[in-house]
C-alpha positions as CSV (number, residue, x, y, z in Angstrom):
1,X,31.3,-3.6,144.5
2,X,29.1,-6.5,142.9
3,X,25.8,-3.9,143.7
4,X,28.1,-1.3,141.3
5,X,28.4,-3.6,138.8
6,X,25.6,-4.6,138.3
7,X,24.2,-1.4,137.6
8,X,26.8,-0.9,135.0
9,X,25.9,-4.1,133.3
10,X,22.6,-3.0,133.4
11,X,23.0,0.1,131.7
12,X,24.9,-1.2,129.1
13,X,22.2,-3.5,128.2
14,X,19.8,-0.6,128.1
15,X,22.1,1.0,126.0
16,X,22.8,-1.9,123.7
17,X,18.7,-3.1,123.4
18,X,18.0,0.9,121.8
19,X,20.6,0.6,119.6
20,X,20.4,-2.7,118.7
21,X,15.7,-2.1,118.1
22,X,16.7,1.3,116.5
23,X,13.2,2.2,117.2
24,X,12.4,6.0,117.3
25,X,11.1,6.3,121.3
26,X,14.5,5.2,122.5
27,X,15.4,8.6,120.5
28,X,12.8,10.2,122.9
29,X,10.9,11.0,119.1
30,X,7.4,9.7,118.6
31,X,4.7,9.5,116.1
32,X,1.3,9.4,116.5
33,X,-2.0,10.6,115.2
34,X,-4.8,13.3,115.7
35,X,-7.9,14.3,112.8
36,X,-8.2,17.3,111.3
37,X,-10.2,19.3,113.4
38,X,-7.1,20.5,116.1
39,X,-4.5,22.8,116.1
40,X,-1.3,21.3,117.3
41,X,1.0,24.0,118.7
42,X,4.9,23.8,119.1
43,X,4.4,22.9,122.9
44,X,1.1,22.1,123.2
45,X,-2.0,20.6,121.6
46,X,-5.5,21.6,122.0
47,X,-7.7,21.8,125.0
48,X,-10.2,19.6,122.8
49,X,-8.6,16.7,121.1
50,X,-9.8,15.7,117.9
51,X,-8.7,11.9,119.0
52,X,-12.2,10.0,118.5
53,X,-11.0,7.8,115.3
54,X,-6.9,7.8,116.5
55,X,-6.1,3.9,118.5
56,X,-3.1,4.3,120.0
57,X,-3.0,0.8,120.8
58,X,-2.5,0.1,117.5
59,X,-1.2,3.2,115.9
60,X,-3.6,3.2,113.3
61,X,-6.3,6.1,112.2
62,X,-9.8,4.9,111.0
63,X,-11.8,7.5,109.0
64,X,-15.0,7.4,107.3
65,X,-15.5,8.8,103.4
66,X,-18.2,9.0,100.9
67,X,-17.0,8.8,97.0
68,X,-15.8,12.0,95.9
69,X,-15.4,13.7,99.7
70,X,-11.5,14.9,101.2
71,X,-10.8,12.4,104.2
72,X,-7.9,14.6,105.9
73,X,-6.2,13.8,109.6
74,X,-2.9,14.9,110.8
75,X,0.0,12.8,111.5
76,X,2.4,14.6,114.6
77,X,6.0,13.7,114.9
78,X,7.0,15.2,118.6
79,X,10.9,15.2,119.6
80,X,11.8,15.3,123.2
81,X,15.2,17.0,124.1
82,X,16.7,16.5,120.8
83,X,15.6,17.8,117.5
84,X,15.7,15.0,114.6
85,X,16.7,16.0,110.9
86,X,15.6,14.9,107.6
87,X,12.4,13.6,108.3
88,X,10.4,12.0,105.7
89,X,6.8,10.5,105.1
90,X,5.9,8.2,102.5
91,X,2.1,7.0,101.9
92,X,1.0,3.2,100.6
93,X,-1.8,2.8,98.2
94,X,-5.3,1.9,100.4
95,X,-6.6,-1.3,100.0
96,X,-9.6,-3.6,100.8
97,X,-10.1,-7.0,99.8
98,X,-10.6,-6.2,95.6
99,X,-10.1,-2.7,94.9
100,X,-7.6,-0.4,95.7
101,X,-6.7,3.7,96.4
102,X,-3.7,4.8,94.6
103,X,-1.6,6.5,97.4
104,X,-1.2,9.3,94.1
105,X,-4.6,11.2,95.6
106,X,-3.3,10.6,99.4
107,X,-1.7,13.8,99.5
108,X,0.5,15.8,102.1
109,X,1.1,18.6,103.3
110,X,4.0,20.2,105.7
111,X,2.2,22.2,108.7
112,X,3.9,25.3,108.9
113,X,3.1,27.4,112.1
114,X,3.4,31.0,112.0
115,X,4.2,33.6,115.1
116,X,1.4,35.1,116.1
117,X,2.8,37.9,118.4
118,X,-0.4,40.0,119.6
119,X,-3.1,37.8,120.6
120,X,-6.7,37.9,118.8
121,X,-8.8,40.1,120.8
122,X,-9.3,38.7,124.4
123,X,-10.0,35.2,123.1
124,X,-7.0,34.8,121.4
125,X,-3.2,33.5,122.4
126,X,0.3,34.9,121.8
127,X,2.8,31.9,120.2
128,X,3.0,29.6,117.4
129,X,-0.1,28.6,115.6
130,X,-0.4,26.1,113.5
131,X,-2.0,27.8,109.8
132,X,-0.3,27.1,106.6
133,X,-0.2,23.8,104.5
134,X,2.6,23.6,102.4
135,X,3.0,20.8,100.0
136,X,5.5,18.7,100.8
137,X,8.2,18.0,98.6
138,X,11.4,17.8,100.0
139,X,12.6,16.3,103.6
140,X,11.9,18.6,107.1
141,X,13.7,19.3,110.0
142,X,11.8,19.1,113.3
143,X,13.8,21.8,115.5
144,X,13.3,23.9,118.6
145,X,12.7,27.3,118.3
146,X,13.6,28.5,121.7
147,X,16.6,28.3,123.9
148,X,14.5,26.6,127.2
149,X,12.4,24.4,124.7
150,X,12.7,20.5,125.3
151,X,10.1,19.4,122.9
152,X,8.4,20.4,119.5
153,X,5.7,19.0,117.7
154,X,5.3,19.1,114.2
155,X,2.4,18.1,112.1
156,X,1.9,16.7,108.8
157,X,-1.5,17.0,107.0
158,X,-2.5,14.1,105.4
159,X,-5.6,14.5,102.8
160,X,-6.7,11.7,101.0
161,X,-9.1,12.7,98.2
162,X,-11.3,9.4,97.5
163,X,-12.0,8.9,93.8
164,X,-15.9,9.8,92.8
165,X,-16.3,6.3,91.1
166,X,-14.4,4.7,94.0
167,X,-15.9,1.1,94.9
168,X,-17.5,1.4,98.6
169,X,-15.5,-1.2,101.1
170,X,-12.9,-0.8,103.9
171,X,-9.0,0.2,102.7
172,X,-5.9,-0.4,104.8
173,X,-2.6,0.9,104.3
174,X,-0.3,3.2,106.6
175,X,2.0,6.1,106.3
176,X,5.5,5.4,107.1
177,X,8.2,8.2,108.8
178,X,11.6,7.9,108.5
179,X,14.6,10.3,109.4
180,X,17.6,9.6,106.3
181,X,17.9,5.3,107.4
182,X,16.2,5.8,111.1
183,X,12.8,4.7,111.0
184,X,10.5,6.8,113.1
185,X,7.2,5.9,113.1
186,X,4.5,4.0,111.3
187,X,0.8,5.4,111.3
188,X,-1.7,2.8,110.2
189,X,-4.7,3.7,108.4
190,X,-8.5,2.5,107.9
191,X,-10.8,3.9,105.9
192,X,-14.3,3.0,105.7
193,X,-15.6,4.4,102.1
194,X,-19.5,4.5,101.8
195,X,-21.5,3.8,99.0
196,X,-22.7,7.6,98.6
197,X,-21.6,10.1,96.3
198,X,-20.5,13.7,97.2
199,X,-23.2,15.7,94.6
200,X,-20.8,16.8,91.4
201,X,-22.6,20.4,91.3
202,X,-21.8,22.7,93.9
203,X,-24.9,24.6,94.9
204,X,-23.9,27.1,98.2
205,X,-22.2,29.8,96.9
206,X,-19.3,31.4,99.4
207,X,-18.0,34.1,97.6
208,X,-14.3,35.4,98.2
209,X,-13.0,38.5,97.3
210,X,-8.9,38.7,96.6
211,X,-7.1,41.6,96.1
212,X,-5.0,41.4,92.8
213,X,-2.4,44.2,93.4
214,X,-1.2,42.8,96.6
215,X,-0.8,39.2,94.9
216,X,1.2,40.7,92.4
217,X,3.1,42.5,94.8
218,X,4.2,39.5,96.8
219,X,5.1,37.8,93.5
220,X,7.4,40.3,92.5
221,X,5.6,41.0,89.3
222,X,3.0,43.7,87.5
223,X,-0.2,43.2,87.8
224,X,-0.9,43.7,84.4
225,X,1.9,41.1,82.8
226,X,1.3,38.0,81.7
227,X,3.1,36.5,84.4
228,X,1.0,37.2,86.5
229,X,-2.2,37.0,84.4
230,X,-1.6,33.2,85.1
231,X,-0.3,33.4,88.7
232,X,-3.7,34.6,89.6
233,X,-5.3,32.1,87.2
234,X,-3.7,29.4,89.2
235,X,-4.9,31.7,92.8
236,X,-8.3,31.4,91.1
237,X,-8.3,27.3,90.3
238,X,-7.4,26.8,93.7
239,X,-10.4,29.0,95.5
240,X,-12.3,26.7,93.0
241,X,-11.7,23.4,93.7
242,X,-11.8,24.2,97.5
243,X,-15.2,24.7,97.1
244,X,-15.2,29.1,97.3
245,X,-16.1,31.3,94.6
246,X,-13.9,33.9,93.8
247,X,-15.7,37.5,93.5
248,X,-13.5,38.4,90.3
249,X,-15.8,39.1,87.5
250,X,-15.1,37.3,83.9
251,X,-13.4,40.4,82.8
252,X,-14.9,43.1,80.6
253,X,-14.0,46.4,80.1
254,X,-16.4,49.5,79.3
255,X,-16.1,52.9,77.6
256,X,-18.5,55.4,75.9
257,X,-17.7,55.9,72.1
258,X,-20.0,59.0,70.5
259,X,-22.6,58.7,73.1
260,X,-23.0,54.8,73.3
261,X,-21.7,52.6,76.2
262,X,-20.0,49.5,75.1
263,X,-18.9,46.3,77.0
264,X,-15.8,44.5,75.9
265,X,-15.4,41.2,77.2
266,X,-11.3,41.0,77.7
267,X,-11.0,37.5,79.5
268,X,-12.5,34.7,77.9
269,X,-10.4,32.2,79.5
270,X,-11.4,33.5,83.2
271,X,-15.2,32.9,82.0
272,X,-14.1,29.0,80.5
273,X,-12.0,28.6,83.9
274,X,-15.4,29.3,85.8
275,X,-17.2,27.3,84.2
276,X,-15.4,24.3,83.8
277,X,-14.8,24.5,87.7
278,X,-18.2,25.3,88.6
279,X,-18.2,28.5,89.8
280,X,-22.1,28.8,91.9
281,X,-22.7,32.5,91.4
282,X,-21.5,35.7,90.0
283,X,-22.3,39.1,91.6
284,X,-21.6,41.7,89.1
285,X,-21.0,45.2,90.1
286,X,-23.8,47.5,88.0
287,X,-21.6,50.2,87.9
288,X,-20.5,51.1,84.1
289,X,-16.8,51.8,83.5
290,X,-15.4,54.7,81.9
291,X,-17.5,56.9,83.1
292,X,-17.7,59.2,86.6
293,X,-19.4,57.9,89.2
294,X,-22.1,60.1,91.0
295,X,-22.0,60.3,94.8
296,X,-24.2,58.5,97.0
297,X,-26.2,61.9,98.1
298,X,-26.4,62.7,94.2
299,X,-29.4,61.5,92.1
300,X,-28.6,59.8,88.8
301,X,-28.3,62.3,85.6
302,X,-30.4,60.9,82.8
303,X,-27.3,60.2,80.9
304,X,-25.8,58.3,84.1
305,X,-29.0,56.1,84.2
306,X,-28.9,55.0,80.7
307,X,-25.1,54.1,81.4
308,X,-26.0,51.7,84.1
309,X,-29.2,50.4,82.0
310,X,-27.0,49.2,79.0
311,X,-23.9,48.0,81.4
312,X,-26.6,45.6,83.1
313,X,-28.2,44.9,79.9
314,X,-25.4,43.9,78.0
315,X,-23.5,41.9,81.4
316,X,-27.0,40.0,81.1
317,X,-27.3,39.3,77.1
318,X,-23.4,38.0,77.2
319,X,-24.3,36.2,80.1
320,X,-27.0,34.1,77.9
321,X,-25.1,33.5,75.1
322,X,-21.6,31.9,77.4
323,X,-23.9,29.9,79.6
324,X,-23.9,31.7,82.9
325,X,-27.1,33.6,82.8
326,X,-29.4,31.2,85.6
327,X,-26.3,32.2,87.8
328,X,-25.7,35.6,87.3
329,X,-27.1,38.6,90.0
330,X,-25.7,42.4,90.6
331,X,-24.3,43.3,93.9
332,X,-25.2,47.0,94.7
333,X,-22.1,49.5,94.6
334,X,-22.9,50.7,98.4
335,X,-21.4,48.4,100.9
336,X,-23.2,48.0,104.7
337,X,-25.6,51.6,104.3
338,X,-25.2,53.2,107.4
339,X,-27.1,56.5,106.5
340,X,-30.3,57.8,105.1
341,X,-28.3,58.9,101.9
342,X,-26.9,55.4,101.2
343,X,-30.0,54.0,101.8
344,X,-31.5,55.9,99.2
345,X,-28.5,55.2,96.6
346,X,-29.4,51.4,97.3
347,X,-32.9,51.8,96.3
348,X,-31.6,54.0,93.1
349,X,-29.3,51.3,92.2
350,X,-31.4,48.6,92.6
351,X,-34.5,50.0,90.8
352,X,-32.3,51.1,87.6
353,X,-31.3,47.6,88.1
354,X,-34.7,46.1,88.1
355,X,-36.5,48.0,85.3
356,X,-33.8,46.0,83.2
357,X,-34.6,42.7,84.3
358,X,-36.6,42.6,87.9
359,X,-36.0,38.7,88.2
360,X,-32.4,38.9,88.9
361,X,-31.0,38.5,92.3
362,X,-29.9,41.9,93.8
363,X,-27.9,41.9,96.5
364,X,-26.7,44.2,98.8
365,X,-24.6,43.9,102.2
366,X,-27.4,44.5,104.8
367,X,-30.1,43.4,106.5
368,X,-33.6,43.5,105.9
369,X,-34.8,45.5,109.1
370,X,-33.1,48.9,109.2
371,X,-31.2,50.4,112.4
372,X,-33.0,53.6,111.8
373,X,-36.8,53.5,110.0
374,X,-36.3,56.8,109.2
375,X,-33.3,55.7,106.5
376,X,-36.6,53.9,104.9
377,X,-36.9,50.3,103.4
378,X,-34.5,48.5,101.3
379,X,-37.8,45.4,101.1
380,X,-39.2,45.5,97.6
381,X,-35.9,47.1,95.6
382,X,-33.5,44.4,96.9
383,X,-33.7,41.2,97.1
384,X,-30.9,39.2,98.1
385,X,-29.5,40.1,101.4
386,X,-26.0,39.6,102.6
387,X,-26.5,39.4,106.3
388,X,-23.8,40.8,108.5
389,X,-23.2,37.3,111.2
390,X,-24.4,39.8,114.5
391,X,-27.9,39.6,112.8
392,X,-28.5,36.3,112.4
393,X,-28.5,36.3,116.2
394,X,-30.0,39.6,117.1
395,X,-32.6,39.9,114.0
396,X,-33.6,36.2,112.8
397,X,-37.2,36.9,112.6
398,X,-37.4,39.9,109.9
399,X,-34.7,37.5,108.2
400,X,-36.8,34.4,108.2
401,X,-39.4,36.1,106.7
402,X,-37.9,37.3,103.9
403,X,-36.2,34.2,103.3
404,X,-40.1,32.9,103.4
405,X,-40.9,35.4,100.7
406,X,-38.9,34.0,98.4
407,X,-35.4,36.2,98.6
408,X,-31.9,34.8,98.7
409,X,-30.4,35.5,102.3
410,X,-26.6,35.0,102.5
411,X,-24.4,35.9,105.1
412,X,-20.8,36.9,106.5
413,X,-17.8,37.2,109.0
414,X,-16.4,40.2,109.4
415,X,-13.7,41.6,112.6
416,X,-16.5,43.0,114.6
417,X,-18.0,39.3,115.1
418,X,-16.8,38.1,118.6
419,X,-16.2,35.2,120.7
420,X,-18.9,33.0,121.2
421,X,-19.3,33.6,117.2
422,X,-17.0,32.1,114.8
423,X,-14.1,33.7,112.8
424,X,-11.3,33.2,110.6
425,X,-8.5,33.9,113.2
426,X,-5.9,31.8,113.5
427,X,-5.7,31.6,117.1
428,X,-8.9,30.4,117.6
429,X,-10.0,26.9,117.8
430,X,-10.0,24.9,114.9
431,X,-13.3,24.2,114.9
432,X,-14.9,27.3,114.4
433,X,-14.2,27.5,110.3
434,X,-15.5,23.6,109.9
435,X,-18.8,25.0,112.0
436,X,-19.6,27.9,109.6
437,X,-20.9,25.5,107.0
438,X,-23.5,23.9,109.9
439,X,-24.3,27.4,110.9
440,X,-25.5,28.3,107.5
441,X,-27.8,25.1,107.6
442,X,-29.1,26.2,110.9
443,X,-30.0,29.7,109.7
444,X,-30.7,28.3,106.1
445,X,-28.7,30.5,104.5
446,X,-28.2,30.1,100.6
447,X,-24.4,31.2,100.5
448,X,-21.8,33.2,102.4
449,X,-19.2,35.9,101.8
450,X,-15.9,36.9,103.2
451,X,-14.5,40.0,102.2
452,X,-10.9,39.3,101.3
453,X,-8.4,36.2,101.5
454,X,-5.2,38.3,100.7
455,X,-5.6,41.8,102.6
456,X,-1.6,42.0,102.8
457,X,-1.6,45.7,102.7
458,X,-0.8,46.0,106.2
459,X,1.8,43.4,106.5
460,X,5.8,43.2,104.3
461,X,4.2,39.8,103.9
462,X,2.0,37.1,105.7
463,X,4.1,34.3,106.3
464,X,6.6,36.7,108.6
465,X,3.6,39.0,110.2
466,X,0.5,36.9,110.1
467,X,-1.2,39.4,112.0
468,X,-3.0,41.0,109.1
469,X,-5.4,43.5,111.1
470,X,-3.5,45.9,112.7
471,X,-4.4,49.6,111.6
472,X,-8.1,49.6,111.1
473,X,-10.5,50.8,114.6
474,X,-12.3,47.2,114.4
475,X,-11.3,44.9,117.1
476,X,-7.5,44.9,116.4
477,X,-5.3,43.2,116.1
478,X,-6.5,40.2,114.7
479,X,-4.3,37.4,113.4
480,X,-5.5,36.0,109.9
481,X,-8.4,38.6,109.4
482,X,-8.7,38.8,105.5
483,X,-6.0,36.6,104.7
484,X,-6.7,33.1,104.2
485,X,-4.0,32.3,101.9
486,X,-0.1,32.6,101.7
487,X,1.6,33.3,98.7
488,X,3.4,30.5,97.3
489,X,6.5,32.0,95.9
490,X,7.7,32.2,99.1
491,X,7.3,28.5,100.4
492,X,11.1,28.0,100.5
493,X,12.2,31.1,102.2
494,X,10.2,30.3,105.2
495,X,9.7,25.9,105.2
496,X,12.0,24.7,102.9
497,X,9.3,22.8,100.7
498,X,9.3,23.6,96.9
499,X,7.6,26.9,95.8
500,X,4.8,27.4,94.1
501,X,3.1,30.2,91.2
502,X,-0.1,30.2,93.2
503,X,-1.6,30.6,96.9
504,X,-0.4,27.8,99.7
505,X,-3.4,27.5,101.2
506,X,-4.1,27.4,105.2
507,X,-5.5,25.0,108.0
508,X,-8.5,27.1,107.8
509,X,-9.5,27.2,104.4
510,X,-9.3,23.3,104.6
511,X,-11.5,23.1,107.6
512,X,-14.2,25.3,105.6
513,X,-13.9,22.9,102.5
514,X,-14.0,20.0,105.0
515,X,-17.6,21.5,106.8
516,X,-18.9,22.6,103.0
517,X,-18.9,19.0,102.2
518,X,-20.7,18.3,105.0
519,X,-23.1,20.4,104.7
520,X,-23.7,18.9,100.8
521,X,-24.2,15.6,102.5
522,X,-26.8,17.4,104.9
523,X,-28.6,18.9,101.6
524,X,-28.5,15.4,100.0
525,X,-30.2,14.0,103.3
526,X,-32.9,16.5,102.9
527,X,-33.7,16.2,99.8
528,X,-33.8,12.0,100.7
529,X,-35.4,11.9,103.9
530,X,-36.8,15.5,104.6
531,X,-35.8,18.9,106.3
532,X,-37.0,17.9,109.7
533,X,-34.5,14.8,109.6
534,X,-31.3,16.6,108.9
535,X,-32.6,20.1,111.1
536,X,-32.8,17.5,114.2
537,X,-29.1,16.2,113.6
538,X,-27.6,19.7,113.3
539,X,-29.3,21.0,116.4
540,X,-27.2,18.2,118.1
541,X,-24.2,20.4,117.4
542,X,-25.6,24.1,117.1
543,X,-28.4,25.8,118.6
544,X,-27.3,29.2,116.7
545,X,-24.6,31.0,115.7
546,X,-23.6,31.8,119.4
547,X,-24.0,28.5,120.7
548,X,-22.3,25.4,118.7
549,X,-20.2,23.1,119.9
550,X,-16.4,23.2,119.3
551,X,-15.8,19.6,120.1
552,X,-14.3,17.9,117.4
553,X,-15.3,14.5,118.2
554,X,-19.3,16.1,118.5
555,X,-19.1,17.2,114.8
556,X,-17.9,13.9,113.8
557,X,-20.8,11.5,115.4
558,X,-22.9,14.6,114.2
559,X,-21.5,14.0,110.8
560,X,-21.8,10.0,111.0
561,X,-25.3,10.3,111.7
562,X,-25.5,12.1,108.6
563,X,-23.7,9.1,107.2
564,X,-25.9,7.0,108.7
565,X,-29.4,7.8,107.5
566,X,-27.8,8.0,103.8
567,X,-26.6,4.4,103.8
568,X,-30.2,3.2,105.4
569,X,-31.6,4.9,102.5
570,X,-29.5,2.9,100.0
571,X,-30.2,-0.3,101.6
């Protein structure tokens, strides 16, 4: 009798200690930390931890900033056999000893994760991946999705955008999580801020093409309305200050009026919108409007000719007189030649081209060494390559020595790039989109393209099907393939945040912007210290584009010793 009793007095004390503390883990709900690079699933987080600068010990994440640079990390609120409502998270202002960071650039972000139902390729997983970051404006729920689940993670992205002029020192504050009156959690932060400035001027172009008829058709509106003239204005900002360069032209319209082709420049405020945001580079298609088009097997009438010569002449003289001539080059019309016929319409574009102005980049969507010689040479009329990733590994040689002779070499991803090379999928590691920026170093490419970040033409739309790739013979399905973005109108429908008249962007994206400013930091070093010095720390991390590490913690000390060899040389 006394042994039963005291086992019922003992339980009530347990009892009466978690509701007396209130603290969340007697809830079976915790809070903790990871960085940025890691893809928290519903049940599960990844294989490779990004938990290098998390201290559980003392619940507090210490990251490392220059002025100017995005410090992101992840904050996870797991719930273990009951879901929790309401939840909240509320960020302090950063401070050191004298100077502060307002918690107004500390910004966050609800991590929505989307159901990919038909895995990647044979690399990829079936479930629910982590993708879309969704501003967070109103309180979430963190709920189980299916009958037999006992616990769900949810992450919050936290994104604190230090101020360019900030003082260098170390700021502490935290980032506190409550449910309605429960508190949750606290997650302390440190962040070290050095005294080195992220360059103002982007300088590595990635280009990014969007498709404007399926951004209006998500929206609900016409294409050609005003509404939706500054929607995509607002889609275009955002590419922008994320560091990519959208691959819509500055708007112009052109016709032939008794004989003469005339250019009429319709958008003024997309060309101020560049500019002021710093767009790198502008490929302009040579092809005049108005008039038909030959074929790629047809030579150029005389008339035809002339056409292009006075399109490219008068894209170049209005590029002079707005101030982005030293940036401007034409991208041929004949995507990824494949045949001797398209090999010869590349040389015919690109020499009517160059007899207008034979300084100006020309690029085209192929490498320098052919598939077949017998299609001919593209060396001499071209001469900015857009390199397809496969060749990078297969073909470096021919590429390096064009980039020795002075052309531009770019490159891009595309669906037939497999596993061990990186891609955009969203059921791949997190990793791979903050490596393509330390891939480009390594190859020393000059800028990248990807073809599309809203292909939606396949899908009702992408937050319900993100499996974008589904109808084309190239590797399918593939989940995230062309789509990079989601479109913002829809935010409430699908995570209860606020919508938006612009994109939401997506884990990925960020992790691009995040390895773009690395690899600024990397060009800073070189210019500082030499080549050789910043070569030998990205060869710590990648050998080539099929052998990189996908470590998280790896690119970090990679990325300090970066750091590292900046502060020496401002000591």
């Amino acid at each position: 009798m006394e042994t039963k009793l005291c086992q019922l007095l003992c339980l009530m004390s347990i009892i009466l200690v978690g509701i007396s503390t209130g603290r969340a883990d007697a809830m079976d709900i915790s809070v903790w930390a990871t960085g940025s690079t890691e893809k928290v699933q519903d049940q599960r987080r990844s294989d490779l931890p990004h938990d290098g600068d998390w201290d559980a010990d003392t619940q507090t994440m210490k990251l490392s900033a220059v002025r100017g640079e995005h410090a992101p990390f992840q904050i996870v609120i797991t719930a273990t056999d009951e879901e929790v409502s309401g939840v909240w998270l509320d960020a302090t202002s950063l401070r050191s000893r004298v100077d502060e960071i307002s918690a107004e650039v500390i910004r966050l972000y609800l991590v929505h994760q989307v159901n990919v139902y038909a895995a990647t390729n044979d690399r990829g997983q079936r479930g629910r991946w982590p993708d879309a970051l969704v501003p967070l404006s109103k309180p979430f729920d963190v709920r189980f999705f299916w009958i037999s689940q006992t616990r769900q993670h949810q992450s919050v992205w936290v994104d604190v955008v230090v101020p360019r002029e900030q003082p260098p020192g170390t700021y502490r504050g935290a980032v506190r999580v409550t449910s309605g009156e429960r508190k949750l959690g606290v997650v302390n932060v440190q962040l070290t801020v050095h005294d080195i400035q992220l360059p103002a001027e982007r300088r590595f172009p990635v280009h990014v093409g969007l498709y404007e008829d399926q951004i209006a058709r998500l929206h609900g509106v016409s294409s050609d309305s005003p509404q939706f003239h500054q929607i995509f204005k607002n889609y275009l900002r955002f590419f922008l200050d994320n560091r990519l360069d959208p691959r819509t032209s500055p708007g112009f319209t052109g016709r032939v009026e008794n004989g003469k082709y005339t250019l009429e420049w319709t958008r003024p405020d997309l060309e101020q919108l560049f500019l002021r945001h710093g767009r790198v580079q502008y490929l302009i298609s040579p092809v005049p409007g108005g008039v038909e088009r030959p074929g790629n097997d047809e030579e150029f009438p005389d008339q035809y000719l002339q056409y292009v010569r006075q399109h490219v002449r008068q894209v170049i003289d209005h590029a002079k007189q707005s101030g982005w001539h030293e940036r401007l080059g034409f991208q041929v019309p004949v995507d990824e030649p494949n045949t001797a016929a398209e090999y010869a319409a590349v040389r015919r574009w690109a020499d009517a081209i160059r007899s207008v102005d034979p300084a100006l980049p020309i690029a085209i969507t192929e490498q320098p060494k052919p598939e077949n010689e017998g299609w001919g040479s593209l060396i001499g009329h071209t001469n900015s390559w857009i390199i397809n990733g496969n060749y990078l590994f297969r073909d470096a040689e021919s590429i390096e020595v064009r980039r020795r002779a002075g052309d531009q070499v770019m490159w891009y991803m595309s669906c037939d790039q497999l596993f061990p090379q990186p891609n955009v999928y969203i059921d791949r590691a997190a990793a791979d989109m903050r490596m393509v920026p330390w891939i480009s170093w390594r190859y020393r490419m000059s800028g990248m393209l990807y073809w599309n970040a809203a292909f939606w033409q396949q899908v009702r739309d992408p937050w319900l099907d993100p499996v974008t790739w589904k109808s084309m013979p190239c590797n399918l399905p593939a989940a995230g393939e062309g789509s990079l973005i989601y479109p913002g109108n829809l935010a409430r429908r699908y995570t209860g945040q606020d919508n938006i008249d612009g994109p939401i962007g997506s884990m990925r994206l960020a992790l691009l912007r995040e390895g773009l400013e690395e690899l600024e930091l990397l060009r800073l070093l070189s210019e500082r210290r030499g080549q050789a010095q910043a070569d030998a720390i990205v060869e710590t991390i990648c050998r080539n584009i099929r052998d990189f590490t996908r470590d998280p913690n790896a690119i970090d000390a990679a990325r300090a010793l970066v750091v590292q060899e900046l502060v020496k040389l401002n000591q």
